[in-house]
Phi, psi and omega in degrees: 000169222257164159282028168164169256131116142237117184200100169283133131227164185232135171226127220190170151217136195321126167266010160193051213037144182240129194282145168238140199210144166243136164256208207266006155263061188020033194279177153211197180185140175270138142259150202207136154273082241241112199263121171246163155206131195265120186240159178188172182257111164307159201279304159332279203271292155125031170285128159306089180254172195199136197243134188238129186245147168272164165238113169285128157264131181229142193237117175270347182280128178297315184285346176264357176276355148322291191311300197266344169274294187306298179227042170266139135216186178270167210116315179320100197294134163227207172187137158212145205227138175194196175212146192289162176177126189258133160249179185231136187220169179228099181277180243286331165291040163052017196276159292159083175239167206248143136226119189275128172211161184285130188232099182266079215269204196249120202069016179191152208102161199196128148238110168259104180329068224252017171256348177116177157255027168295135172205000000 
């Protein structure tokens, strides 16, 4: 067995449209806003609540950023399977910031339509 696991899944739905960008070695990448939310009852009120967390997702496997250019928008149901991995960027104030994303690198990670292929 493995000494440690990284492995996200999600099952969600695109809170926006998913941007795709290419680079200049003709690679590409998706980024996806990925919506999970949670319902329950309060205990108290006996009110129905409901909590929604965002995820960012970057998809680096070229066939699923196919996949995800052809027939992703938001709205969109999926499952995905990745692993988390945090970077450091430097923004437009020249300030040093952290962002944690869902990471689907090429061979690895798994993305499912879970609507059909209607667009």
């Amino acid at each position: 067995m493995a000494g440690s696991v990284n492995k996200v899944i999600l099952v969600g739905n695109l809170g926006r449209d998913p941007e795709i960008r290419s680079f200049q070695n003709g690679g590409r990448v998706a980024n996806l806003s990925v919506a999970t939310s949670e319902n329950w009852k309060d205990r108290n009120t006996g009110e129905r609540k409901e909590r929604t967390e965002w995820h960012r997702v970057v998809v680096f496997n070229d066939a699923l950023v196919g996949v995800v250019e052809r027939f992703l928008k938001k709205g969109s149901k999926i499952y995905i399977e990745g692993q988390l991995e945090t970077r450091k960027y430097t923004d437009q104030s020249g300030a040093e910031r952290y962002t944690t994303e869902v990471v689907l690198r090429p061979f690895r990670g798994e993305l499912t339509m879970l609507d059909g292929r209607e667009g």
